[in-house]
SERO-4910 file (N, C-alpha, C, O; in steps of 0.05 Angstrom, whole numbers):
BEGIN
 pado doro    nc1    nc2    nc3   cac1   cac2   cac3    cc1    cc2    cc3    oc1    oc2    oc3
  Unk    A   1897   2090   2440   1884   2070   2456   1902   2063   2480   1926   2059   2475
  Unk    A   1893   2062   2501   1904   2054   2532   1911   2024   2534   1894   2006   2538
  Unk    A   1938   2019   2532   1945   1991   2547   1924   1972   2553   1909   1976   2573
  Unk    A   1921   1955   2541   1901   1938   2553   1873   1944   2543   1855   1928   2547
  Unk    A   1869   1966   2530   1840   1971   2511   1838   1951   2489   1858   1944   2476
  Unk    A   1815   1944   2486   1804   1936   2470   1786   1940   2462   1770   1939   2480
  Unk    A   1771   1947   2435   1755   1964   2416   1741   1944   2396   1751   1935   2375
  Unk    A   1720   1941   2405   1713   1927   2368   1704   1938   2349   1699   1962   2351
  Unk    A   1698   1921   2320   1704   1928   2304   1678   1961   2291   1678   1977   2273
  Unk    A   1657   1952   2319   1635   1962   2312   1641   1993   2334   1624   2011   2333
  Unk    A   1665   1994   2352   1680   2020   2363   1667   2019   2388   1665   2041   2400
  Unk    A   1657   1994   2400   1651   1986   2426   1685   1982   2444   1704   1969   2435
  Unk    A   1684   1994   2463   1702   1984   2478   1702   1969   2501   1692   1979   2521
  Unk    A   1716   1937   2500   1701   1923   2513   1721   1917   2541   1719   1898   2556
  Unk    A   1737   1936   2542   1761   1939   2569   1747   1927   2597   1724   1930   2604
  Unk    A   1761   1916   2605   1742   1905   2636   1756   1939   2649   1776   1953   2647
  Unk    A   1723   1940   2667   1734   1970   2686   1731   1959   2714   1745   1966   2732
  Unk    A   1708   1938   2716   1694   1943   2743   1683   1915   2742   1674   1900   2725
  Unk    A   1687   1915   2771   1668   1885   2781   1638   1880   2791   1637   1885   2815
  Unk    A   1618   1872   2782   1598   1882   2801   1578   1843   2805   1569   1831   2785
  Unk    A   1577   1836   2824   1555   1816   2837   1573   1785   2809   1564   1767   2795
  Unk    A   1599   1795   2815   1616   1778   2802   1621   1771   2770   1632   1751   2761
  Unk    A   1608   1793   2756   1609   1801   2726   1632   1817   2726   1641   1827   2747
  Unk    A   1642   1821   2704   1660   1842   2694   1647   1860   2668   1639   1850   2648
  Unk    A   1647   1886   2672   1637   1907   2660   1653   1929   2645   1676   1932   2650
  Unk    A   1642   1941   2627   1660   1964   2607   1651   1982   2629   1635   1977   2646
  Unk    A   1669   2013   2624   1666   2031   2633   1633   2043   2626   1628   2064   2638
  Unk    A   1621   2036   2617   1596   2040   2596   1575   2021   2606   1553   2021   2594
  Unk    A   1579   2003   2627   1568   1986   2639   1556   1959   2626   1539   1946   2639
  Unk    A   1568   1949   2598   1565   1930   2578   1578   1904   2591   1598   1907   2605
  Unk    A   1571   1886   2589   1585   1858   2599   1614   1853   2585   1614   1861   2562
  Unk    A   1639   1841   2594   1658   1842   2584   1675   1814   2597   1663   1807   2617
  Unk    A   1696   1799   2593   1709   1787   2595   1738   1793   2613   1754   1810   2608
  Unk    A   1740   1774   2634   1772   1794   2642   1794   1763   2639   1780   1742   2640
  Unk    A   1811   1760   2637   1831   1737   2633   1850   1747   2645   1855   1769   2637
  Unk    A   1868   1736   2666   1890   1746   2676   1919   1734   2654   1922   1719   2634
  Unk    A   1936   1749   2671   1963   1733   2655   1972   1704   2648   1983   1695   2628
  Unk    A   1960   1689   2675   1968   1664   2670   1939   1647   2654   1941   1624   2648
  Unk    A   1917   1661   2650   1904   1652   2632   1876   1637   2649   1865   1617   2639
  Unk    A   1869   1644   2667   1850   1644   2688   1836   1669   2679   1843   1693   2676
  Unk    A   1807   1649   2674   1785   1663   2657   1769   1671   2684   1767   1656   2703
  Unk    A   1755   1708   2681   1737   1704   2703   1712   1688   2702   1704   1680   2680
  Unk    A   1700   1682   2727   1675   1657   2728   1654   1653   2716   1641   1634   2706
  Unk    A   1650   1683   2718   1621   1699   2696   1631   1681   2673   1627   1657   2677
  Unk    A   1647   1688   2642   1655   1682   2626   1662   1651   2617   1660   1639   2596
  Unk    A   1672   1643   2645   1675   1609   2648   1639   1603   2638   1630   1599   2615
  Unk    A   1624   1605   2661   1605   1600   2661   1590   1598   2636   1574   1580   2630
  Unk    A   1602   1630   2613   1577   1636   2595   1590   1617   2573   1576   1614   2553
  Unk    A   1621   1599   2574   1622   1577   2562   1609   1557   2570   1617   1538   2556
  Unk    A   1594   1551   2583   1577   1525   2601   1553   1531   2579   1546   1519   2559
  Unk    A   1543   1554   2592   1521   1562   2579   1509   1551   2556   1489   1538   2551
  Unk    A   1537   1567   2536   1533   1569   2502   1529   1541   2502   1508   1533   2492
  Unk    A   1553   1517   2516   1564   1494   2509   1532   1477   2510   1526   1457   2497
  Unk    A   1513   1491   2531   1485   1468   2537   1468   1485   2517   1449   1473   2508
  Unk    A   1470   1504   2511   1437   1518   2496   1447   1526   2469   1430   1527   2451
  Unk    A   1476   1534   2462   1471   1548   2437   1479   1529   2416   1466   1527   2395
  Unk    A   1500   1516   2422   1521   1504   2402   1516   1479   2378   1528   1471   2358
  Unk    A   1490   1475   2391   1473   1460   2375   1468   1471   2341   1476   1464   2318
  Unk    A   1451   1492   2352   1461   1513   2323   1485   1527   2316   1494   1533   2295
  Unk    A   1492   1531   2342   1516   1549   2317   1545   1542   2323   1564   1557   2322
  Unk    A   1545   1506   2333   1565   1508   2338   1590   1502   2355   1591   1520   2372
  Unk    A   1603   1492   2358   1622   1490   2386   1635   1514   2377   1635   1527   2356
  Unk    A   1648   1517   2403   1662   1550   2413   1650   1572   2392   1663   1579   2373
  Unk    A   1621   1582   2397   1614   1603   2374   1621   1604   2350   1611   1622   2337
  Unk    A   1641   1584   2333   1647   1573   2307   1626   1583   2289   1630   1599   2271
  Unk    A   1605   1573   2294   1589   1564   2263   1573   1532   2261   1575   1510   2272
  Unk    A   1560   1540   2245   1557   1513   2231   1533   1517   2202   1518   1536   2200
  Unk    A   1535   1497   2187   1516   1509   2165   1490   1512   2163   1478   1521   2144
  Unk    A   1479   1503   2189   1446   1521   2198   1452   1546   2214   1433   1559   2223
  Unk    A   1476   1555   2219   1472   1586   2236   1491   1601   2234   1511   1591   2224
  Unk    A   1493   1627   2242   1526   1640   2233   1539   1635   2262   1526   1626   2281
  Unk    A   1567   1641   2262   1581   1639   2280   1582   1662   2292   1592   1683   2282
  Unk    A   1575   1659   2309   1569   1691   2345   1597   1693   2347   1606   1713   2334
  Unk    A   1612   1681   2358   1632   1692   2362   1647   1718   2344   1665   1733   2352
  Unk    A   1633   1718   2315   1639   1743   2296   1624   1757   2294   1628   1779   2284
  Unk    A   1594   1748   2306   1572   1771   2301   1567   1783   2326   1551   1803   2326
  Unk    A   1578   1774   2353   1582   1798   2370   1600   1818   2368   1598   1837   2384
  Unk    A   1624   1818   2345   1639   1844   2345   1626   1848   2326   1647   1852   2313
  Unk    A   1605   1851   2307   1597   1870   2294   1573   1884   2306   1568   1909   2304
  Unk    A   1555   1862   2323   1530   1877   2342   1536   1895   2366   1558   1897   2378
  Unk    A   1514   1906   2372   1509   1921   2388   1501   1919   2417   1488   1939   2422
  Unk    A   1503   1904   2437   1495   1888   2458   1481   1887   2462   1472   1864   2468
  Unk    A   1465   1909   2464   1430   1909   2467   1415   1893   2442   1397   1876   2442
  Unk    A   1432   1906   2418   1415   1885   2389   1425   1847   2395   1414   1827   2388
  Unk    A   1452   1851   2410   1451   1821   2417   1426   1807   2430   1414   1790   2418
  Unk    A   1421   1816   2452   1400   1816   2475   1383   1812   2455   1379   1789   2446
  Unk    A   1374   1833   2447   1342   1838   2429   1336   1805   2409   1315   1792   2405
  Unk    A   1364   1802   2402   1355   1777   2379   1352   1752   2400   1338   1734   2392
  Unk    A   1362   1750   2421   1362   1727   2442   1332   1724   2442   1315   1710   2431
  Unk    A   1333   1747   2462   1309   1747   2473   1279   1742   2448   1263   1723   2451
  Unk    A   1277   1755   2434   1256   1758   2410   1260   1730   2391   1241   1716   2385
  Unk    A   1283   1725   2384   1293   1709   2357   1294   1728   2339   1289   1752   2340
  Unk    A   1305   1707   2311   1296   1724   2293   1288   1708   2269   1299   1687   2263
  Unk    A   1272   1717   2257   1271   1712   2224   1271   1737   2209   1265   1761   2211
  Unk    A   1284   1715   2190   1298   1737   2155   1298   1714   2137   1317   1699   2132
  Unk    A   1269   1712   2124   1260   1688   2104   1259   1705   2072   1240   1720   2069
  Unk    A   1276   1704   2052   1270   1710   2031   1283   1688   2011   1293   1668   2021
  Unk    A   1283   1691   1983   1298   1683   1964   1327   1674   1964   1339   1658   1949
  Unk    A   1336   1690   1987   1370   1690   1984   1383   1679   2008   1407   1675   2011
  Unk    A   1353   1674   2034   1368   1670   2057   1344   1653   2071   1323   1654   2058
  Unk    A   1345   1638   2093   1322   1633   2107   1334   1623   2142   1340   1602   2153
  Unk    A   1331   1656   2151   1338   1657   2181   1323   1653   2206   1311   1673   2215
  Unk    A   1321   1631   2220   1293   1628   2235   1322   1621   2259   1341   1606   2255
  Unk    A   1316   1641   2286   1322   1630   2310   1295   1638   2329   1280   1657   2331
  Unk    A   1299   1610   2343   1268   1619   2361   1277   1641   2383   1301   1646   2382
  Unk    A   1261   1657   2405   1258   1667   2422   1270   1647   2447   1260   1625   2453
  Unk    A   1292   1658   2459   1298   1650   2483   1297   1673   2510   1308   1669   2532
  Unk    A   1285   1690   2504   1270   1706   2533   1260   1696   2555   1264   1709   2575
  Unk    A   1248   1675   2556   1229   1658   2578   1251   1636   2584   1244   1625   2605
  Unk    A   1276   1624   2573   1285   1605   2587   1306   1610   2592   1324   1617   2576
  Unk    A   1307   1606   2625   1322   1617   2647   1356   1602   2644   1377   1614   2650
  Unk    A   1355   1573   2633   1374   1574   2623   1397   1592   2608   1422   1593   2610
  Unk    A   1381   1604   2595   1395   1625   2577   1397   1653   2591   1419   1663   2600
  Unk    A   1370   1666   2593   1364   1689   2595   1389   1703   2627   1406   1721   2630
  Unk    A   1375   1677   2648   1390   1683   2666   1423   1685   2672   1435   1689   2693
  Unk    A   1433   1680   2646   1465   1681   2640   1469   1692   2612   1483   1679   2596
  Unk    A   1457   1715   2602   1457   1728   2573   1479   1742   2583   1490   1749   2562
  Unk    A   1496   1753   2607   1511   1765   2598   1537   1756   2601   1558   1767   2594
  Unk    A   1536   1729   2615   1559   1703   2616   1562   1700   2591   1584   1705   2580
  Unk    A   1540   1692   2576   1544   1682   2537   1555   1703   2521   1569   1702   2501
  Unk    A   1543   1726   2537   1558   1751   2517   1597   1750   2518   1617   1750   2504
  Unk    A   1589   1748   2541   1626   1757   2550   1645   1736   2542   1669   1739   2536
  Unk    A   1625   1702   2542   1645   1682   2530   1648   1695   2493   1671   1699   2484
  Unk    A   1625   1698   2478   1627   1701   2457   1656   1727   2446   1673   1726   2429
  Unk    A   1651   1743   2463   1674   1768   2459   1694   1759   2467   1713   1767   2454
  Unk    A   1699   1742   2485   1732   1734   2488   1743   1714   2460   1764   1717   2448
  Unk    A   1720   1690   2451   1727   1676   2429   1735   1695   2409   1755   1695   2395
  Unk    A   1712   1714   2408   1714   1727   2381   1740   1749   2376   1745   1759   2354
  Unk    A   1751   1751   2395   1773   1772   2405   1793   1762   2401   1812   1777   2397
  Unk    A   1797   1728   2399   1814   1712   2406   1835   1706   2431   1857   1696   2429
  Unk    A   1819   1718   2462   1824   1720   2478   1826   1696   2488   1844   1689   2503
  Unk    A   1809   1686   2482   1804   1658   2489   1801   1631   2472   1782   1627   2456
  Unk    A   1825   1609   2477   1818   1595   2452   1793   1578   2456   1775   1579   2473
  Unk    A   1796   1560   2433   1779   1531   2435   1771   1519   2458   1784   1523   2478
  Unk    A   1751   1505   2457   1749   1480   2485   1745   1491   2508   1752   1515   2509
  Unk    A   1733   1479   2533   1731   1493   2555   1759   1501   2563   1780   1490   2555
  Unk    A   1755   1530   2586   1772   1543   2593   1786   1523   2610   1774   1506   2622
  Unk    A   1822   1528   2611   1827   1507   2625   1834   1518   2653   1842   1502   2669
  Unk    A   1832   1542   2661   1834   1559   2690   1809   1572   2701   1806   1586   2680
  Unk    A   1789   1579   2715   1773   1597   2720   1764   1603   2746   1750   1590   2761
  Unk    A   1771   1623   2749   1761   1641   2769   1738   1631   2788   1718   1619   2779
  Unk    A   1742   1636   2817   1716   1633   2836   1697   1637   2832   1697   1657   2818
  Unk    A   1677   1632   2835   1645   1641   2840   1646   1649   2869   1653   1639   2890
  Unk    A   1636   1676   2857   1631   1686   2886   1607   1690   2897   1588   1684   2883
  Unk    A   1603   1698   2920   1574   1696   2935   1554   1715   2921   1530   1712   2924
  Unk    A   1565   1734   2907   1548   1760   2893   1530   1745   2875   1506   1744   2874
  Unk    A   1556   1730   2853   1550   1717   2835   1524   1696   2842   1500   1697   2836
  Unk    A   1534   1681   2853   1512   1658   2870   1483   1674   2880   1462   1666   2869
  Unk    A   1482   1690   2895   1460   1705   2902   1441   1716   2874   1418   1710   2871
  Unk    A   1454   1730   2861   1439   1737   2834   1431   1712   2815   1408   1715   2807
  Unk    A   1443   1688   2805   1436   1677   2796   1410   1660   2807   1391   1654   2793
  Unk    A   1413   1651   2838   1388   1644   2850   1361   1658   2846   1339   1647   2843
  Unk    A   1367   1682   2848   1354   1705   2845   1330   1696   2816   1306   1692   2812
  Unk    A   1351   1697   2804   1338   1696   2766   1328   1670   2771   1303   1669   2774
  Unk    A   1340   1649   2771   1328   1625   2772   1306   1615   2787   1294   1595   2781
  Unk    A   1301   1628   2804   1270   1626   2824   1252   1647   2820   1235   1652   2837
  Unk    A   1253   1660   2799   1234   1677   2799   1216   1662   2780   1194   1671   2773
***
């Protein structure tokens, strides 16, 4: 493994390669997290703590933790698949039997979410990585005009 690789547990590698409209990306083009030395989170990732902190955490949680209506993301994005992340966002899910009873609704249609799925992804992989601790980030990166342009983008459509 290359200096600075990082691999999860599911053999995703989630290395920042590339910058694009102010995200940070795997070589594989997957959403990813970048943190410099002194601990300045990029903005994307800032952000997808905003995110989680207004839409998800209710259920599952402050900082992707958990709680006992939902599992904790921050461990079930290193076992998923990003697209199967996406898929359960977007869709929800239920898994109602005898032994379990899993109901998350569909968040595809709200722009809240949808329009920063891959901010939430990249906060969840740095928690889960332990890249990133607890509590909002206390450094973060510019927003840049790329960034700004695309998110308007999603949000007015």
């Amino acid at each position: 493994m290359a200096e600075g690789q990082t691999t999860l547990p599911n053999g995703t590698d989630i290395t920042p390669d590339y910058e694009e409209n102010g995200r940070w990306y795997t070589a594989d083009g997957i959403p990813t997290y970048k943190i410099d030395e002194d601990g300045t989170v990029d903005f994307a990732t800032f952000n997808g703590y905003r995110r989680y902190s207004a839409e998800c955490h209710v259920c599952h949680g402050p900082d992707g933790e958990g709680s006992t209506y939902a599992p904790a993301l921050k461990e079930s994005v290193l076992r998923m698949d990003y697209y199967d992340f996406q898929q359960v966002v977007a869709s929800g899910k239920q898994q109602v039997n005898a032994s379990q009873n899993q109901v998350m609704p569909a968040f595809g249609t709200n722009k809240n979410v949808w329009c920063y799925i891959d901010d939430i992804y990249a906060y969840l992989l740095a928690r889960g990585t332990d890249a990133l601790p607890r509590g909002r980030p206390a450094k973060k990166g510019p927003k840049t005009d790329a960034f700004a342009e695309q998110e308007d983008s999603c949000m007015s459509m």
